[in-house]
C-alpha positions as CSV (number, residue, x, y, z in Angstrom):
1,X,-36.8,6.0,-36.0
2,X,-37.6,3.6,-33.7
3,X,-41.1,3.4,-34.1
4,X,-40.3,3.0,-38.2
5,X,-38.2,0.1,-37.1
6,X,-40.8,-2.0,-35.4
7,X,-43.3,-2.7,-37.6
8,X,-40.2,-3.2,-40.2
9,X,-38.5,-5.6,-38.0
10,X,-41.5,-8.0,-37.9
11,X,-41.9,-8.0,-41.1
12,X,-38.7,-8.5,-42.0
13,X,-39.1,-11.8,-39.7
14,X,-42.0,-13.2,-42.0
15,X,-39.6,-12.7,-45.0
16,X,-37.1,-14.2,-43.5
17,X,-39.5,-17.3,-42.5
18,X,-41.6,-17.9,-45.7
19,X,-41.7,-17.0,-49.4
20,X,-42.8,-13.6,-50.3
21,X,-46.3,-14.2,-51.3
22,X,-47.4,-16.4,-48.0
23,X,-45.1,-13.4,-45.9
24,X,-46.9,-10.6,-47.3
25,X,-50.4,-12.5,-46.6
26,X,-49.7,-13.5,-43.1
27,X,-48.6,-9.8,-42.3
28,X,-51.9,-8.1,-44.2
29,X,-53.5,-10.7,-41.9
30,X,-52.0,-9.7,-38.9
31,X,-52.5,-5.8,-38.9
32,X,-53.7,-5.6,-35.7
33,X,-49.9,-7.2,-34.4
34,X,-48.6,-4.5,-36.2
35,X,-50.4,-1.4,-34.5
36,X,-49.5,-3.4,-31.3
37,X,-45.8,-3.7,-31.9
38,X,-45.7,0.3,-32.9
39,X,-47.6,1.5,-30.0
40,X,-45.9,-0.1,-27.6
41,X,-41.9,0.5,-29.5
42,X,-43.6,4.3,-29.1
43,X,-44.3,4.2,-25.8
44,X,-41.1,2.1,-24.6
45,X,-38.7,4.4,-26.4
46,X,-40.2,8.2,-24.3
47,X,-40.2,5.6,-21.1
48,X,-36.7,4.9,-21.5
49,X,-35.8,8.2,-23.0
50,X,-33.8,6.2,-25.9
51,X,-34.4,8.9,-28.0
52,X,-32.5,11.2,-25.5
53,X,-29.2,9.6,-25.5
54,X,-26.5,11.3,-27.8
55,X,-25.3,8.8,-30.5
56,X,-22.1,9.3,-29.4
57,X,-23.1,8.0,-25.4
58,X,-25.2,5.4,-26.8
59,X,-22.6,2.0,-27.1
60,X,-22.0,3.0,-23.2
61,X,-25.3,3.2,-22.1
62,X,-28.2,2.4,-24.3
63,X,-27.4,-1.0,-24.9
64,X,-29.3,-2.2,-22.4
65,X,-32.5,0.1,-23.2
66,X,-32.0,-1.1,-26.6
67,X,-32.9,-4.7,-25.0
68,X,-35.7,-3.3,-22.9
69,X,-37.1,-1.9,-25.6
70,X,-37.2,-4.5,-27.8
71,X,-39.0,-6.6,-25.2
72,X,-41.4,-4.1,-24.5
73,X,-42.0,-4.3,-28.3
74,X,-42.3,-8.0,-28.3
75,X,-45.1,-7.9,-25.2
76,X,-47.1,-5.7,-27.5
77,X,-46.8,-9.0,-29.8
78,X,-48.3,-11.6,-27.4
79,X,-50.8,-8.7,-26.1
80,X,-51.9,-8.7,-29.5
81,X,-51.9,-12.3,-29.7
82,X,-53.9,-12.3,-26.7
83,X,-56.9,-9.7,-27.5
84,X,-57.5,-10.5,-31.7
85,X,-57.3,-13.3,-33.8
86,X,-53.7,-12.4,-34.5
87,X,-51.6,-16.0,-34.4
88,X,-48.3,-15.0,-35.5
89,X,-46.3,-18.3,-36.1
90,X,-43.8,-19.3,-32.5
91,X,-40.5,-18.8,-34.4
92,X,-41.1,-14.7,-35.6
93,X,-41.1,-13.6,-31.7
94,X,-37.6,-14.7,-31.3
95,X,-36.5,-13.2,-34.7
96,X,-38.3,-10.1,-34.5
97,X,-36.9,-9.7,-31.4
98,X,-33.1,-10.1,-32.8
99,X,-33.7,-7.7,-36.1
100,X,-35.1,-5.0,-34.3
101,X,-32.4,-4.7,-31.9
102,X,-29.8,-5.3,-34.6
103,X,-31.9,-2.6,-36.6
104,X,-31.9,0.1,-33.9
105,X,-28.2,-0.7,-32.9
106,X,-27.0,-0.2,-36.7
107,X,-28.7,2.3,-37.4
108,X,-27.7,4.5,-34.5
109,X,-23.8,3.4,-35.6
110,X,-24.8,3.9,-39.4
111,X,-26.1,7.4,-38.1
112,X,-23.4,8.6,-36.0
113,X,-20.8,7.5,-38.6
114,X,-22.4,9.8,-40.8
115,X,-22.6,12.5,-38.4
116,X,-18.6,12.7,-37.7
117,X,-18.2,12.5,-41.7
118,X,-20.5,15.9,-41.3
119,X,-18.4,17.1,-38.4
120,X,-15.0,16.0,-39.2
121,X,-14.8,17.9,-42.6
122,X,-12.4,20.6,-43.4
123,X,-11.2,19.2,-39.4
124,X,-7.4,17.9,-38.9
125,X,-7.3,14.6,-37.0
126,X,-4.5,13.9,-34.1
127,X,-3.3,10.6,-34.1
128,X,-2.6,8.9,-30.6
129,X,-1.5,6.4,-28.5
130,X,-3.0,5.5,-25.1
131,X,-0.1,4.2,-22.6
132,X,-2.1,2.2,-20.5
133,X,-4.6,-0.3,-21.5
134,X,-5.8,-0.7,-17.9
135,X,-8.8,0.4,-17.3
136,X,-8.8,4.1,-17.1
137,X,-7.1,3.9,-20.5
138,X,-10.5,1.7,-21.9
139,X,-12.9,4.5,-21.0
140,X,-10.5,7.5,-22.3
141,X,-10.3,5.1,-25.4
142,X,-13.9,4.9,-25.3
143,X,-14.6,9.0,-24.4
144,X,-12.0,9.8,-27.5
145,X,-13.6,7.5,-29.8
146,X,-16.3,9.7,-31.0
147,X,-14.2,13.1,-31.0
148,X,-13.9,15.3,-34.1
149,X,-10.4,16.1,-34.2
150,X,-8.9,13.1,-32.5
151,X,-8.3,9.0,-33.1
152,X,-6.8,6.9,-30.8
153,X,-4.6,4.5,-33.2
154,X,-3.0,1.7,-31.1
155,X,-2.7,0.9,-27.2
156,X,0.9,0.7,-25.2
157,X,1.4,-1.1,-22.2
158,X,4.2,-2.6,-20.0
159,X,2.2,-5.4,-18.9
160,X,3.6,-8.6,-21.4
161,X,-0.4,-10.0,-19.6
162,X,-2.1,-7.5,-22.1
163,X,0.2,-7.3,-24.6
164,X,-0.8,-8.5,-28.6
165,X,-4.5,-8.2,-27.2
166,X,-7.0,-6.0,-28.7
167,X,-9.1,-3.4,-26.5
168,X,-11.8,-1.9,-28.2
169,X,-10.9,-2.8,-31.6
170,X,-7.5,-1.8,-30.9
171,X,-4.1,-3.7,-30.9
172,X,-2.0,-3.6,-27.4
173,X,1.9,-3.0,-28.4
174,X,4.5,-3.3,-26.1
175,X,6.4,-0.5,-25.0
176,X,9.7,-1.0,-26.6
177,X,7.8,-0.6,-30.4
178,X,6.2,2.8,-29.6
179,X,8.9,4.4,-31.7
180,X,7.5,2.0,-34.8
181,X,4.0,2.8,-33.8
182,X,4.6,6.8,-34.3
183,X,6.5,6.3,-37.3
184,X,3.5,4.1,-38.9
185,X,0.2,6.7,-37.6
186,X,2.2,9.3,-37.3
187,X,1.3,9.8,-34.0
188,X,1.9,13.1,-32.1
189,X,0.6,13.1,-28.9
190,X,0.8,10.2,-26.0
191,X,-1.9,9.7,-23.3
192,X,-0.6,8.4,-19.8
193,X,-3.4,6.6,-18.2
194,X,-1.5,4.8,-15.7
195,X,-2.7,6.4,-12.2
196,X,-2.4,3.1,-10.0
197,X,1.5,4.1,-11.1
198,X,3.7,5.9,-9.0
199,X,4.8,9.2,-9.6
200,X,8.6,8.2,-10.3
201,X,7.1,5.4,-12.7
202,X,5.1,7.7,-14.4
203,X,7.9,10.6,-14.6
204,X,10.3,8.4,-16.2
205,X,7.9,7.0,-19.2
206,X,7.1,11.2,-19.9
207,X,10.7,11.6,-19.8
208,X,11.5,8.7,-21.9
209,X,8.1,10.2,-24.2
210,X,9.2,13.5,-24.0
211,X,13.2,12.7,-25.4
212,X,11.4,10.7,-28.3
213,X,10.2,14.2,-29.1
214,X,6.1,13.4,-28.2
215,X,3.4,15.8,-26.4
216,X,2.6,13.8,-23.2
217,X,-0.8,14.0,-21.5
218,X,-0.9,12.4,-18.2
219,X,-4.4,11.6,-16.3
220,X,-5.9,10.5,-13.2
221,X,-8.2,8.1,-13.4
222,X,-12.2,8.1,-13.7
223,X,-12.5,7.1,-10.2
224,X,-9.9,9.6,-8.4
225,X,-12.0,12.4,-10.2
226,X,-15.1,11.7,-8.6
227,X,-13.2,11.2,-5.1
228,X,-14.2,7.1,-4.6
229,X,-10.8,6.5,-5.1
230,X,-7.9,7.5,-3.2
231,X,-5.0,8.3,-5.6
232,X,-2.1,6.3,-4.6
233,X,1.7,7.2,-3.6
234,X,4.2,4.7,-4.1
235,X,6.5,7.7,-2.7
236,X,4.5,8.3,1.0
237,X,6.5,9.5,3.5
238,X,8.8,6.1,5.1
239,X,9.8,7.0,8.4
240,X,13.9,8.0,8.3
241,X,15.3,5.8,11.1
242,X,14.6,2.6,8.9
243,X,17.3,3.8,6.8
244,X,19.9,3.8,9.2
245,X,20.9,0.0,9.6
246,X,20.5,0.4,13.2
247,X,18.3,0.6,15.7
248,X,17.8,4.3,16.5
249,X,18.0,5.6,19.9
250,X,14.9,5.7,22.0
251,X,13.7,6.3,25.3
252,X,16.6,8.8,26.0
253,X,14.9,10.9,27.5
254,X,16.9,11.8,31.4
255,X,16.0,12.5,34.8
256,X,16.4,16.0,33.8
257,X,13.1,17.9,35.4
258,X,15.6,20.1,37.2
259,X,17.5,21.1,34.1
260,X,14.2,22.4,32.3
261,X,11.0,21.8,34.9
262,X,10.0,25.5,35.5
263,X,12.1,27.0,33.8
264,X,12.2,29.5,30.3
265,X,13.7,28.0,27.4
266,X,14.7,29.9,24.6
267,X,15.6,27.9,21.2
268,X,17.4,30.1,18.8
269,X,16.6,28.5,15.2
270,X,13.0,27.1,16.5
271,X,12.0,27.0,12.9
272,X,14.7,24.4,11.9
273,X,14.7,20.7,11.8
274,X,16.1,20.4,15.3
275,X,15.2,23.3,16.5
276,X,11.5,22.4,16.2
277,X,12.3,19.1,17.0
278,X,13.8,20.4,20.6
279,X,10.6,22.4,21.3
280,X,8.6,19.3,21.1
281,X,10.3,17.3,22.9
282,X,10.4,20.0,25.8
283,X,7.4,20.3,26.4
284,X,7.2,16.7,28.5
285,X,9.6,18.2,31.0
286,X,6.7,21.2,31.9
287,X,8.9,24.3,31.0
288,X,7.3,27.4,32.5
289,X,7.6,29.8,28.7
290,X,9.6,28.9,25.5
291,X,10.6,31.4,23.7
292,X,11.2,30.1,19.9
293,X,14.1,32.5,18.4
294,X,13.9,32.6,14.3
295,X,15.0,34.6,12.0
296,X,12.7,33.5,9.3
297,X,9.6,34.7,9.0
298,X,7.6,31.4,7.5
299,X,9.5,29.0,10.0
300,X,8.7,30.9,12.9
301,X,5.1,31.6,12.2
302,X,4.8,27.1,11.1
303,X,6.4,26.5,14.6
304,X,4.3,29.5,16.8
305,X,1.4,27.4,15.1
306,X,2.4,24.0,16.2
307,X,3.1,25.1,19.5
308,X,0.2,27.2,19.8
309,X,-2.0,24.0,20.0
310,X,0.3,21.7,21.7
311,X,1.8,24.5,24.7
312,X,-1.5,25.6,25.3
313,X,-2.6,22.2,25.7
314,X,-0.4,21.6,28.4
315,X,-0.5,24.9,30.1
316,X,2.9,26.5,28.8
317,X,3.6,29.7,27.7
318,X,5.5,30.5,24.4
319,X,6.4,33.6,22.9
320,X,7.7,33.8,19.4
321,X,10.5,36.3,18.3
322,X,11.4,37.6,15.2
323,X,14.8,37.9,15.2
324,X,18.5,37.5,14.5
325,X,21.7,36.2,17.3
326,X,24.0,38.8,15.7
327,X,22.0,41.8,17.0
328,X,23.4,42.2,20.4
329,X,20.7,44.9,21.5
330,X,17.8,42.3,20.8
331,X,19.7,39.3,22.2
332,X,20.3,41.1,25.3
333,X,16.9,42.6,25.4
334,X,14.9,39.2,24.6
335,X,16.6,37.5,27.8
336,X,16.6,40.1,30.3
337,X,12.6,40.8,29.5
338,X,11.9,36.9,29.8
339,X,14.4,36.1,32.3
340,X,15.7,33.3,30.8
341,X,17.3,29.9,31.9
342,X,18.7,28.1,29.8
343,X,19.2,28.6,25.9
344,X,19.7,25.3,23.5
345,X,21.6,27.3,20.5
346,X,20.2,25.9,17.4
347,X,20.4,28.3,14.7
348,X,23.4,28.3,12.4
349,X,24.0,28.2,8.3
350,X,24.7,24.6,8.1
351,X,24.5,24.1,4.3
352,X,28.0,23.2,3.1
353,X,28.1,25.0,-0.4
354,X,25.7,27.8,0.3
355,X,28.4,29.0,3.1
356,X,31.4,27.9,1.4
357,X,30.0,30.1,-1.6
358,X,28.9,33.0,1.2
359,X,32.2,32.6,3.7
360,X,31.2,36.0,5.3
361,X,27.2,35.6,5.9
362,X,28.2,32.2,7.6
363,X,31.0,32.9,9.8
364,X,29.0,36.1,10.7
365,X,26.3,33.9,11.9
366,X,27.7,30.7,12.7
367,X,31.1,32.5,14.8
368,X,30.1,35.8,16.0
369,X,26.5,34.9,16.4
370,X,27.4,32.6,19.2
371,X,30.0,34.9,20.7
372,X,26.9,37.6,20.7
373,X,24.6,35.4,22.3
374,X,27.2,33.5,25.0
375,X,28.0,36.9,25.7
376,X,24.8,38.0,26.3
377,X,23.7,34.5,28.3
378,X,26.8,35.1,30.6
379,X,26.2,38.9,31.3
380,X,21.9,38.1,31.9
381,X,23.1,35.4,34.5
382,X,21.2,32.5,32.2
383,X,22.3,29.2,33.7
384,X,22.5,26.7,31.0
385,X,23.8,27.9,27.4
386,X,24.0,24.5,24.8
387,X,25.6,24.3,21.3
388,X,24.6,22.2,18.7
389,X,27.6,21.5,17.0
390,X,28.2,18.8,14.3
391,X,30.7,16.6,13.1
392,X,31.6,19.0,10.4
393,X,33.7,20.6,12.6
394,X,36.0,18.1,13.0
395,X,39.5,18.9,10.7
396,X,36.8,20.9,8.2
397,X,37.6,21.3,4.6
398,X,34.8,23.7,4.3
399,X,33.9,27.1,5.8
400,X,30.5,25.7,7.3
401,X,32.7,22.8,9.7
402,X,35.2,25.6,10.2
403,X,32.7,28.3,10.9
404,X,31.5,25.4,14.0
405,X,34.9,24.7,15.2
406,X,35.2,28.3,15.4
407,X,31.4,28.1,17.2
408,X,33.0,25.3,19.6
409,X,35.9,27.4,20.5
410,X,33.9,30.5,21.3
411,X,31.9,28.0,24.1
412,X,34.9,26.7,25.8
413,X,36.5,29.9,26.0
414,X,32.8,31.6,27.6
415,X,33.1,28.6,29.8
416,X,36.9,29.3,31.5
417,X,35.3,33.0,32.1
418,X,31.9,31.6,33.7
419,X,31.7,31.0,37.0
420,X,27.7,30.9,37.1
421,X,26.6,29.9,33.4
422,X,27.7,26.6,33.1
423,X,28.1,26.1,28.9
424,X,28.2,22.8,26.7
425,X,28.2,21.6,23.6
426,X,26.4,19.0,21.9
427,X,28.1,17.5,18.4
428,X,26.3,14.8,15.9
429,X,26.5,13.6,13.2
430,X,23.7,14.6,10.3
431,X,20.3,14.3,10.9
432,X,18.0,12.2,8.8
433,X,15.0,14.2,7.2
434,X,16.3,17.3,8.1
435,X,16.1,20.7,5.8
436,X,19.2,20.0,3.4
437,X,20.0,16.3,4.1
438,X,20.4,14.0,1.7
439,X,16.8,11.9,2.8
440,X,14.5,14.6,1.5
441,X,16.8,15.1,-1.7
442,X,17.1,11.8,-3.0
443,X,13.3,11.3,-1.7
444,X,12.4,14.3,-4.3
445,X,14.5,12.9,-6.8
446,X,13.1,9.4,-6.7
447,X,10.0,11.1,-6.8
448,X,10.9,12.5,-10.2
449,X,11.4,9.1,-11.9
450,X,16.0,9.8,-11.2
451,X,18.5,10.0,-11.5
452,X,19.5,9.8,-7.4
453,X,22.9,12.2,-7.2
454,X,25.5,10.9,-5.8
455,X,28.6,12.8,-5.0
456,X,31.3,9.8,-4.7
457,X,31.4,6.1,-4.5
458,X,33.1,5.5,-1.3
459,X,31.1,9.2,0.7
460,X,30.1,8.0,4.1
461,X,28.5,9.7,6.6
462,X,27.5,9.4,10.5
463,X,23.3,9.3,10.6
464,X,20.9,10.1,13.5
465,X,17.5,10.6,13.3
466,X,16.1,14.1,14.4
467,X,14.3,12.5,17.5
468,X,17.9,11.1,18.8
469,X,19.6,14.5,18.1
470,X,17.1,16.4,20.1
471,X,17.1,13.8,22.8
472,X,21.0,13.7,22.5
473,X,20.8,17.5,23.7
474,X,18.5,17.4,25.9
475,X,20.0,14.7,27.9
476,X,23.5,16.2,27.9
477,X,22.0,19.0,29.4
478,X,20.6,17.2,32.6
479,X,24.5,15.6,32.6
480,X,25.9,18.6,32.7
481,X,23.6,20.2,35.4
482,X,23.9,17.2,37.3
483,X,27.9,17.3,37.3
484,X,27.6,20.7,38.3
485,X,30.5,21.1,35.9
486,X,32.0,24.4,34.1
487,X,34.9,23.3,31.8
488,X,32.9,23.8,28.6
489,X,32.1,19.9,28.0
490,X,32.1,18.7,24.8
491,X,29.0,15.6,24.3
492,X,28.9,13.5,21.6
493,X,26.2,10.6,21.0
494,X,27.5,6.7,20.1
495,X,25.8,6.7,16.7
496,X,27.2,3.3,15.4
497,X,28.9,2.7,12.3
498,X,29.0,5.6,9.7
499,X,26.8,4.8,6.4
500,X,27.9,4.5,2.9
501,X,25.8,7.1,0.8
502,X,25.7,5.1,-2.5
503,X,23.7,2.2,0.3
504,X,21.3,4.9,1.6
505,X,20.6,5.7,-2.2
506,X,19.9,2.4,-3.1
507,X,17.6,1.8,0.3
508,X,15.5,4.4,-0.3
509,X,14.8,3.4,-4.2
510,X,13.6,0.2,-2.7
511,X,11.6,1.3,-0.4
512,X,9.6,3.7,-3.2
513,X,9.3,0.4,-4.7
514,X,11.3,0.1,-7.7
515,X,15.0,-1.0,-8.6
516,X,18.3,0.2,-8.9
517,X,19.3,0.6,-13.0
518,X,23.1,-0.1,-13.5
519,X,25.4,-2.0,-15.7
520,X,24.2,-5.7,-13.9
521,X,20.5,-4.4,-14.3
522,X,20.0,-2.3,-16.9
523,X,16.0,-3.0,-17.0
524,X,15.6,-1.3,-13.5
525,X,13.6,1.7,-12.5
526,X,16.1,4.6,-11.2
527,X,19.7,5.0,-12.0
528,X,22.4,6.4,-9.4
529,X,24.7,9.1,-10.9
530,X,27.9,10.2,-9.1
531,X,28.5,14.0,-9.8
532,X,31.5,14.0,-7.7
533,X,32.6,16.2,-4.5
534,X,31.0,19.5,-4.4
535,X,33.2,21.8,-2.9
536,X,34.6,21.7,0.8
537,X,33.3,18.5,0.9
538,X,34.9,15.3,2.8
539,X,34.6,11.8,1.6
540,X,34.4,10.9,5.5
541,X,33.3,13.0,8.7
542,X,34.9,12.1,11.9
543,X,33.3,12.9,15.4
544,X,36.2,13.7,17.3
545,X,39.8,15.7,16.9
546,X,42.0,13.8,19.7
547,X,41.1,10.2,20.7
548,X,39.4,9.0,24.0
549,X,35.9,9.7,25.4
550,X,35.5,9.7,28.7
551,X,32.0,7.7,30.2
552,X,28.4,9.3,31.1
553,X,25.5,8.0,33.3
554,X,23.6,7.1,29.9
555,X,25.8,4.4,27.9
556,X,25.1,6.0,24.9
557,X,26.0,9.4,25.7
558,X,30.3,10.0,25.5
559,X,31.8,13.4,27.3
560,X,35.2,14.5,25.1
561,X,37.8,16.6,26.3
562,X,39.4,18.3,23.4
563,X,41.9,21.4,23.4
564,X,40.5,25.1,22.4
565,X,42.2,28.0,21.5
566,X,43.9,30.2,24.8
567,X,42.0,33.5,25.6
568,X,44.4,35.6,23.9
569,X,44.2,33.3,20.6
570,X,40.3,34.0,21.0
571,X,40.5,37.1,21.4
572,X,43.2,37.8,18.4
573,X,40.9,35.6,16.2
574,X,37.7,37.5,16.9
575,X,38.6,40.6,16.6
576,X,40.7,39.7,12.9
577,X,37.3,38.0,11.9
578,X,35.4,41.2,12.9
579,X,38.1,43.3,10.6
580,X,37.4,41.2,7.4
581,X,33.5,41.3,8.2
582,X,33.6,44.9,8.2
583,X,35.2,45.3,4.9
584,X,33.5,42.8,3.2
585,X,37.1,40.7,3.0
586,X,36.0,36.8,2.5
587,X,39.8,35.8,1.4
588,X,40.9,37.4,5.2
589,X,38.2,35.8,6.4
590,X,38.9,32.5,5.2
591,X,42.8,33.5,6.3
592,X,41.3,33.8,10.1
593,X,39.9,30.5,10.0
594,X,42.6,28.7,8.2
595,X,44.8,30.0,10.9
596,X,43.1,28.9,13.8
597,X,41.2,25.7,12.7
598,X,43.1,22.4,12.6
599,X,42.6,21.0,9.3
600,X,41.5,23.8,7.5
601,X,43.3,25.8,4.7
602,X,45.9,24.2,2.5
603,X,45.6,20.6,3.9
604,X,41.9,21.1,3.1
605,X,42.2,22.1,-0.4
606,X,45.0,18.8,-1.3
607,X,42.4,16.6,0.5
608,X,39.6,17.5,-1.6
609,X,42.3,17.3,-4.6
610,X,43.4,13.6,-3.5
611,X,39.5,12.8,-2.8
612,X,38.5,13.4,-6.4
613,X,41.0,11.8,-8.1
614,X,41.1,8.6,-6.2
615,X,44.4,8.9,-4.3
């Protein structure tokens, strides 16, 4: 074709020059320009391999052959001019040149046209819109244009920059006409070619789409595919602590090398967010083994693998067990075969409906679990036995806080009947990032384009970060030690001011990047939805029962001294606890607790009434 085209091309620049008779003259004349122009178009077009790009490719890369070609053509011209008598006059170079590219470029449109009339017979077409007229969305645009079964109708964008524009022969709407625009083209399916867009962004245009009643496709863009671009996160990980209006506590770390140098360490719950978090920040102090204690599988085998790398790196010796604190025989034979020290307590149900939905698995684990293992500790002559408590237990409306008071009171009562273990317990408030907080939630949720749950207006809540809770234990196990003390000592950290939920919500939304949607901003990104109290649940957690805290060495570190049950009130409670385990009886179990917690039972259930309806 190209090759016909040539010689056509300059002869069509004579007749566009002079009148018919003196055109057809001065080209019988100039024969030899001719041959020149057709053997070099011939030779040109297999150098460039124009004739091997797909009609369809062509408009994105044989434009520029096209060009190159022609040029090659017109040197033929002036060789010709150069070796014969052939004096073609100075203004058909410059027209030759512009018909025979406009030649080869229509007719490769003319032909491909044709082609897809071929093709597209008998085929049904899918209208669509592209949502994103950036610059992935051009080259889909351009991809799709040539496709047998599908025609991109119109362009949608956010940006009012791009808006009323055309791309490609194709208007830019904005995005509050889409509805119009699949109405008019009858448009099925939307393409998302936003990928510079965060992930909430995009979720909430598919979910928007995807109400409207549309198929949405969403794509990365051309770059991220070929891995020259990294594909960006608006949601990356934002360190907790920023989120607590506070500065978090650092450096806490004690003179504690006596409570911990040398010694074995066993960490029951080493999988969990603290738990984990205490086995890191162990290792600093030199222990001689520490033995993580989980009982599931895939947290214990993600922590053995961590400390694999970092124990061994420092020359300590870990073992990992399998295992649960309610089995007595294992307890007793996992801390007489490693001799243990000193045992941080860790492991406990702590999420409030799952245990106020399963009563009997969480006051099996969270009560007689530490009873087993206390019991065990005191018996194997292990020094040091710390419980991490939280301020759940503080007049609990649920069976998780109650099932830790219950923890708490099993501690103190070990600790009147020790004369060698000397038992403590730690209590905090909730720990930011942690398995089941409300960080990794709303994080998830954000991620998802909203809405952020919210459970009440007013809910407020004491925050730590998991760093200060692990540093909070092990420095009020170097107090302890150094005190020499045995009166079951109750630690609690000075964590500040407690935070309202609904601000931690609306912190974390802004730190994604976007904005809060409500009634004064109804444009924003991500609305907050209160769902209301779930069950159990307080609009306020408190970190102590009686007032007064006595004064540690570290200023932010507070010793309490708060009543327990008597020994006979512990014993009575166990042992009705153990009779409604064995028969399966979660309304006597609740019974026991209700009768021995403070706060717990029918004051519980009113103040979950009054909390929900505002009184």
């Amino acid at each position: 074709m190209d090759v016909f085209l040539a010689p056509l091309s300059l002869l069509a620049s004579y007749y566009c020059l002079y009148q018919a008779s003196s055109a057809s003259a001065m080209a019988a004349a100039g024969i030899f320009g001719f041959g020149a122009v057709t053997l070099f178009t011939a030779i040109g077009s297999l150098l460039l391999g124009i004739p091997l790009i797909k009609l369809k490719s062509y408009e994105a890369v044989g434009a520029v052959k096209t060009g190159l070609l022609a040029i090659f053509a017109g040197f033929g011209l002036l060789l010709a001019h150069k070796l014969s008598d052939f004096r073609p006059p100075i203004a058909v170079l410059p027209l030759f040149l512009l018909i025979f590219i406009l030649s080869m470029v229509v007719a490769r449109f003319a032909l491909l046209a044709l082609l897809l009339a071929v093709l597209r017979q008998g085929q049904v077409r899918r209208n669509v819109v592209i949502y994103g007229a950036g610059s992935t969305g051009a080259m889909l645009a351009t991809a799709l244009r040539s496709h047998e079964s599908i025609h991109v109708v119109a362009f949608v964008d956010d940006d009012p920059q791009v808006q009323r524009m055309t791309l490609l022969g194709l208007k830019v709407y904005p995005a509050n006409q889409l509805e119009r625009i699949v109405l008019r083209y009858d448009v099925e399916r939307v393409l998302l070619a936003m990928p510079s867009a965060s992930s909430a962004r995009q979720a909430m245009i598919v979910r928007d789409l995807v109400s409207r009643g549309l198929d949405v496709h969403a794509l990365p863009s051309f770059a991220q595919l070929v891995g020259t671009e990294v594909i960006v996160d608006a949601l990356a990980p934002v360190s907790p602590g920023v989120f607590l209006g506070r500065d978090p506590v650092t450096d806490l770390r004690p003179e504690a090398t006596d409570a911990y140098g040398g010694k074995t360490i066993l960490v029951t719950g080493a999988g969990g967010s603290v738990g984990s978090e205490l086995c890191r920040q162990l290792l600093p102090y030199r222990p001689a083994r520490i033995v993580l204690y989980e009982v599931s599988e895939i947290a214990l085998y993600t922590i053995e693998r961590e400390m694999a790398e970092r124990a061994d790196a420092q020359g300590i010796s870990f073992v990992a067990v399998l295992g649960t604190v309610t089995e007595s025989r294992q307890v007793r034979a996992v801390l007489a075969e490693y001799k243990v020290d000193v045992i941080l307590h860790a492991a406990a149900y702590k999420h409030v409906p799952l245990v106020e939905s399963n009563p009997i698995a969480g006051l099996v684990n969270n009560v007689l679990g530490t009873r087993t293992l206390a019991e065990a500790a005191l018996e194997q002559g292990v020094k040091r036995f710390i419980l991490i408590s939280t301020d759940k237990a503080v007049r609990p409306t649920n069976v998780m806080g109650a099932s830790k008071r219950m923890a708490e009171f099993v501690v103190q009562d070990m600790a009147r009947r020790s004369s060698n273990t000397d038992f403590s317990i730690v209590r905090f408030g909730n720990v930011l990032g942690s398995s089941g907080s409300v960080v990794p939630l709303f994080r998830e949720q954000i991620k998802k384009g909203g809405p952020v749950t919210l459970t009440h207006e007013d809910v407020t809540r004491y925050f730590m970060t998991i760093s200060e809770a692990a540093n909070l234990v092990l420095i009020a196990g170097g107090l302890s030690l150094s005190r020499g003390a045995h009166e079951g000592d109750l630690f609690v950290l000075d964590m500040g001011q407690p935070i309202k939920i609904r601000d931690l919500a609306e912190r974390m939304i802004c730190a994604a990047g976007f904005t809060v949607k409500s009634a004064e901003n109804p444009d924003g990104h991500i609305e907050v939805s209160v769902i209301g109290l779930r069950p159990g649940e307080k609009l306020h957690e408190e970190l102590l029962i009686q007032p007064g805290m006595l004064t540690t060495p570290h200023e932010k570190i507070l010793r309490v001294q708060e009543r327990g049950l008597t020994s006979i009130q512990m014993t009575s409670a166990l042992r009705e606890l153990r009779n409604a385990v064995a028969v399966g009886n979660a309304a006597a179990a609740r019974r026991v607790i209700e009768a021995y917690v403070e706060g717990y039972g029918n004051s519980a259930t009113s103040a979950i009434r009054m909390e929900r309806t505002g009184a």
